[in-house]
C-alpha positions in Angstrom: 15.7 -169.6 14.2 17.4 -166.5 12.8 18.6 -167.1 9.2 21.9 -165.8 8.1 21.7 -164.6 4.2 25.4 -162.7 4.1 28.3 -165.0 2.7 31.4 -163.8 4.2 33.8 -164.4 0.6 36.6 -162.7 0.0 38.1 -160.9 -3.0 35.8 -160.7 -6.5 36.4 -163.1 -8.5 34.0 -166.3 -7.3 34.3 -169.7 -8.4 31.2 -172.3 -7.7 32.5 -175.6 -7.8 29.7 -179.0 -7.1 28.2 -181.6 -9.5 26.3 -178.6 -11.8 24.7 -179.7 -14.7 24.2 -183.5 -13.5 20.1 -182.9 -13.8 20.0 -182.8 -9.8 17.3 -180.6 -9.3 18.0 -179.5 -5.6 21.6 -179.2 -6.4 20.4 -176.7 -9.6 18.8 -174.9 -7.0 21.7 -174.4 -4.4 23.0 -173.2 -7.2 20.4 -170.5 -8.7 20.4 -168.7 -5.5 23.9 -168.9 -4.6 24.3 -167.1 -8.0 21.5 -164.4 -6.8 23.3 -163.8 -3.9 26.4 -163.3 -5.3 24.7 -161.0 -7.5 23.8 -158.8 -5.0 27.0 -158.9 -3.3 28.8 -157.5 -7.2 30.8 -160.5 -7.8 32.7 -161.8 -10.6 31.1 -165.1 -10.5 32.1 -168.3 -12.4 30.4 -171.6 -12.6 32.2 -174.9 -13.0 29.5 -177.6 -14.7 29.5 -181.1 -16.8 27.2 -179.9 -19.3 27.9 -176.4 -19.7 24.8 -176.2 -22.3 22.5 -177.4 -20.9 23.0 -175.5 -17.4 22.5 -172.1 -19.1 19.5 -173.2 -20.4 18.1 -174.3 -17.4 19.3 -171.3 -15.2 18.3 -168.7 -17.8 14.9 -169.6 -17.2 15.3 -167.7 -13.7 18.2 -165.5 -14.0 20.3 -163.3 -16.4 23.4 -165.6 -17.7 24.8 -163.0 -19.3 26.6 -162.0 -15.7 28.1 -165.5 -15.4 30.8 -167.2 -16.7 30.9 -170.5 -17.1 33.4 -173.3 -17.3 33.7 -176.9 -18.2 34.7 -179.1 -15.2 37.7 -180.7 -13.6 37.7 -184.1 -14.5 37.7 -186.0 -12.0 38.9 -189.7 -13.2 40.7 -191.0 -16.3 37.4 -191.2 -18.7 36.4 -188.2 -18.0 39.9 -186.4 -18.1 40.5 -187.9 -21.5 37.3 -186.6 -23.3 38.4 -183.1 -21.2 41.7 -182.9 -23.3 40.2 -184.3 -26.4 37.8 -181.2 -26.4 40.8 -179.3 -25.8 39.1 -178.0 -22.9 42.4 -176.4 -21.2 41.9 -173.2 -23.0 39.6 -172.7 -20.4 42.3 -173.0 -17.4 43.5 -169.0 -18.4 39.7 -168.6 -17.3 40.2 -170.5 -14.3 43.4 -168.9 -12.9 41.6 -165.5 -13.2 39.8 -167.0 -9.6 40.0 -165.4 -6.2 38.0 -167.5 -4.3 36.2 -171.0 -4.5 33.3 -171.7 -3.2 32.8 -175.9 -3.3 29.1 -175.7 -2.4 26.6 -178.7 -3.2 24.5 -181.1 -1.4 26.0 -183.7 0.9 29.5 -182.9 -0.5 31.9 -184.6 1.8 30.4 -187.7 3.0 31.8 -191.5 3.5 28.0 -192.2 2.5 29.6 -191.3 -0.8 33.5 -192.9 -0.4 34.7 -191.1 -3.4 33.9 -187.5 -2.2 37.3 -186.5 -0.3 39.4 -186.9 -3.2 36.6 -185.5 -5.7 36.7 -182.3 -3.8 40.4 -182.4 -3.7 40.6 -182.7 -7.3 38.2 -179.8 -7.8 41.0 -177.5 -6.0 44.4 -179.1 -7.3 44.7 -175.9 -10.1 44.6 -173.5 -6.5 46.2 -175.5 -3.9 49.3 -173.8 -4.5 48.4 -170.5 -4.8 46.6 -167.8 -2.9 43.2 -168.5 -3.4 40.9 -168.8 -0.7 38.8 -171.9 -0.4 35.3 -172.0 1.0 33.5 -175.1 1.9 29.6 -175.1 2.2 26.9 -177.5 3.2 26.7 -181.5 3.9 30.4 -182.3 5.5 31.2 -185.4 7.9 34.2 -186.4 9.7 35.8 -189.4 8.3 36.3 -192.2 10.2 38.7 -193.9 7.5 42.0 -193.5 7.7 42.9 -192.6 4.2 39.7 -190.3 3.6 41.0 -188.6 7.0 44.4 -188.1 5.4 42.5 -186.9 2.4 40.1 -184.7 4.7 43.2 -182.7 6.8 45.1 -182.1 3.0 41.9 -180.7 2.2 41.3 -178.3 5.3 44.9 -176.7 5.1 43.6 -174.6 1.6 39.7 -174.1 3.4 39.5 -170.6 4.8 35.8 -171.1 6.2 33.2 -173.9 6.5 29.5 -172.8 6.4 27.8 -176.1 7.1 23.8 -176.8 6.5 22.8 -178.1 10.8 24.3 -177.3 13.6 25.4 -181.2 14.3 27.6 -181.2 11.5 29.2 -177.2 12.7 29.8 -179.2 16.4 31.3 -182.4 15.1 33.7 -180.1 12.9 35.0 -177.9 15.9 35.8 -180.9 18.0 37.9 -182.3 15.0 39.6 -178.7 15.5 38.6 -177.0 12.6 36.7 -173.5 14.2 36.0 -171.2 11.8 32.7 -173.0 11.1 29.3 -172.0 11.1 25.6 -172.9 10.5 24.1 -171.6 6.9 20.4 -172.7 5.9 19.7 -174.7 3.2 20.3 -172.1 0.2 17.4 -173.8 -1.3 15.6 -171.9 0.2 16.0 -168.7 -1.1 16.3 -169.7 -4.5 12.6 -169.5 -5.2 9.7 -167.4 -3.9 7.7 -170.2 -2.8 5.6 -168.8 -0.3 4.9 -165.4 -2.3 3.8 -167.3 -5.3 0.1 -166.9 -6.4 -0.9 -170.4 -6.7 -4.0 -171.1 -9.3 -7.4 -172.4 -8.0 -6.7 -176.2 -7.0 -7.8 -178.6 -8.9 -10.4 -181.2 -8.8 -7.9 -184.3 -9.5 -7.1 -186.4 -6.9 -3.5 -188.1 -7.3 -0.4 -188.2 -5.1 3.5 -187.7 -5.9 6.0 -190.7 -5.5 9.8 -190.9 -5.9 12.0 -193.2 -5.8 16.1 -193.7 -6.6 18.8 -196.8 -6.5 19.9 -195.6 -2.9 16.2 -196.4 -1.7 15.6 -199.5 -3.7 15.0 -201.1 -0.2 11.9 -199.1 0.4 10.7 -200.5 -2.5 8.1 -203.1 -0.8 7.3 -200.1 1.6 6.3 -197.7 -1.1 4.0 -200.0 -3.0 2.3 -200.6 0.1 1.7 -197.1 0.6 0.6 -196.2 -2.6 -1.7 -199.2 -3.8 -3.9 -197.9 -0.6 -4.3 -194.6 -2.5 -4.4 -196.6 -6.2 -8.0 -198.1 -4.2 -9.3 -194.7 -3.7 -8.8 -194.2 -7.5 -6.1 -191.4 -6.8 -3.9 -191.4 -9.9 -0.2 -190.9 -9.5 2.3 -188.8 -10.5 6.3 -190.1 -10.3 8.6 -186.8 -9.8 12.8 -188.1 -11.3 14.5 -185.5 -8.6 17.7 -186.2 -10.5 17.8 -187.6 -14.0 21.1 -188.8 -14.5 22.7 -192.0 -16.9 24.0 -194.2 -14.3 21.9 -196.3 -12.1 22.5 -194.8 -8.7 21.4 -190.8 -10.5 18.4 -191.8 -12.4 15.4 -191.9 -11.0 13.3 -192.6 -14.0 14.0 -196.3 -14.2 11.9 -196.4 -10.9 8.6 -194.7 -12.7 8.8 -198.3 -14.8 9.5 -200.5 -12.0 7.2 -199.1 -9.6 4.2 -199.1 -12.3 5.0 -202.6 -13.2 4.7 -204.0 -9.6 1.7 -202.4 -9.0 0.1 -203.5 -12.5 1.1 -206.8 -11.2 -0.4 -206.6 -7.4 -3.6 -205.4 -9.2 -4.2 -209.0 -10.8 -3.9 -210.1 -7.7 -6.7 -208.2 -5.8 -9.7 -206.9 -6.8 -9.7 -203.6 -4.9 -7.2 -202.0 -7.0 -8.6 -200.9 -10.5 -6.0 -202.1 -13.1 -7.9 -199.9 -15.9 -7.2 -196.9 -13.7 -2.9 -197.9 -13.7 -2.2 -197.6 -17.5 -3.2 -193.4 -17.5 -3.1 -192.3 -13.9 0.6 -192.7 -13.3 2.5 -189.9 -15.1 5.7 -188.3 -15.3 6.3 -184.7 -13.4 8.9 -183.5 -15.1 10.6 -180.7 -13.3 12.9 -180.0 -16.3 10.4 -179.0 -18.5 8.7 -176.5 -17.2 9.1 -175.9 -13.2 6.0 -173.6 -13.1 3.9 -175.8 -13.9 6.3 -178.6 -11.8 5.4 -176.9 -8.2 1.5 -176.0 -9.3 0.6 -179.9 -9.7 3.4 -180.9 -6.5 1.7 -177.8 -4.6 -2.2 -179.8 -4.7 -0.8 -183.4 -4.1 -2.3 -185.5 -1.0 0.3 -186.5 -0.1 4.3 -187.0 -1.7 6.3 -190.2 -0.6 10.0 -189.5 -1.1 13.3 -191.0 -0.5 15.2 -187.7 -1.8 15.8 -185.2 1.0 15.3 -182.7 -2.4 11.5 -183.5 -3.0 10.8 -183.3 0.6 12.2 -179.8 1.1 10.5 -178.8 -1.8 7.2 -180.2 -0.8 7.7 -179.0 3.1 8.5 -175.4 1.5 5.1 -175.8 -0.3 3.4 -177.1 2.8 2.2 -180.2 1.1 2.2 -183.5 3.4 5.3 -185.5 3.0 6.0 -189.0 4.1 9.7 -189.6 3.9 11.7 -192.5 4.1 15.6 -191.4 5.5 18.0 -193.6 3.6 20.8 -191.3 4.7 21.4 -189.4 7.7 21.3 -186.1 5.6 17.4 -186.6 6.0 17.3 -187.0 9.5 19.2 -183.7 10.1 17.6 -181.5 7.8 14.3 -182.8 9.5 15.2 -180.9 12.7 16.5 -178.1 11.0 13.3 -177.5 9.2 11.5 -178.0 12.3 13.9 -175.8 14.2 13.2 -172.8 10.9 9.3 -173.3 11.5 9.3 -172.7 15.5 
């Protein structure tokens, strides 16, 4: 497969729109190298984010800041759009009509999967809609099927100068609703690390695995402990990777490190083959966040990762580390065959 790495943005001043700063780590990602490659092509570029803090601490770890401006988020609903004006954050809007172009580039970021995301994206635009900006749409789109998120969808493809979608299926489906000027961009992901130019140290002597696990995929749950108590006989210990790290229920994986540990405490009352002493230390947090170096050096000598997050198993299959995945959304599926389709 030949990989396109030239964005086709007009004008100079570039905003990157998405759920930054949410503690997603594959979304932080698109992000880094978006930002690279903006870099190199001399933009302006501006970053809208939640936690505007916390993002530059994160991305300065990898790149210089100092090149970026960045800006607090539209709000999206009424909670978040009071503590917006009660920050006073619409100084920030002489910042924002400054912009040229948006780029609204994230993961799956027009989906029904997710029935909020057709207005979310529309809200992220409302301050251009009117003007001459140019809008760019990147990544994970579907077609609606709703009515209303199809009346959403068409509002929202009037301002879109170009769609640069993540497989091939999704760039087909879009030109038979009649939108053309769409074409297929890899997984930025990708590029945002040198994963296959890193010199990895000597591999270590622990045996363990990597689990994950989020709200989405709670019905994998039964599957996973299955899968894992197998290794938990073999005295592998475990370590539990929180892809994103969020406060609701649906965006934090963490609560699953507890839940997982306690059902497999539990199973190993019940059978003698699995060594209880061995649970208490040998399932630990990988904490990406902290320090990713060290993140990909213990992910990059694991047997074996089970994941439900089509972000740990890109990660792991750029690594080249065995990967069972379990596709609660179709996302999985067609990043699957674009992976395989990159390798041939």
């Amino acid at each position: 497969m030949q990989i396109n790495k030239n964005l086709k943005i007009e004008w100079k001043k570039i905003l990157i729109v998405g759920n930054r700063s949410y503690k997603n780590l594959w979304d932080e990602l698109i992000l880094l190298w978006t930002i690279k490659l903006l870099m190199k092509e001399k933009k302006d570029i501006y970053v809208s984010a939640f936690d505007v803090n916390w993002l530059k601490w994160f991305l300065s770890k990898f790149i210089d800041i100092s090149k970026v401006t960045f800006l607090t988020e539209i709000p999206k609903w009424i909670k978040s759009g009071l503590n917006y004006f009660k920050k006073w954050k619409l100084k920030e809007w002489k910042k924002y009509r400054e912009i040229d172009s948006i780029i609204i580039w994230w993961g799956e970021i027009i989906t029904e999967e997710n029935p909020n995301s057709y207005r979310y994206r529309l809200v992220s635009i409302l301050p251009y809609y009117f003007t001459w900006a140019k809008i760019y749409l990147m990544w994970g789109i579907q077609v609606p099927k709703k009515e209303i998120n199809k009346i959403l969808f068409d509002f929202l493809l009037r301002k879109v100068e170009k769609i640069y979608a993540r497989d091939n299926e999704c760039v087909k489906e879009l030109k038979n609703y009649g939108f053309k000027n769409c074409e297929f961009f890899m997984d930025t992901a990708l590029f945002a690390y040198e994963w296959s130019l890193k010199h990895w140290n000597v591999k270590t002597l622990k045996r363990y695995i990597v689990v994950n696990l989020n709200k989405n995929a709670e019905k994998f749950l039964n599957e996973i402990i299955e899968d894992v108590k197998e290794y938990v006989k073999k005295w592998y210990d475990i370590y539990f990777v929180p892809v994103s790290k969020w406060i609701n229920n649906e965006y934090n994986d963490i609560k699953y490190f507890e839940k997982i540990k306690k059902v497999i405490a539990r199973e190993s009352k019940q059978s003698s083959k699995i060594p209880a002493a061995k649970l208490g230390a040998g399932m630990t947090i990988l904490d990406w966040e902290e320090d990713f170096e060290k993140f990909l050096e213990i992910l990059k000598w694991a047997e074996i990762v089970f994941t439900w997050r089509l972000h740990l198993f890109m990660i792991a299959k750029f690594l080249w580390v065995k990967v069972k995945v379990y596709p609660y959304q179709k996302k999985i599926l067609k990043m699957q065959k674009v992976l395989k389709d990159f390798n041939s």
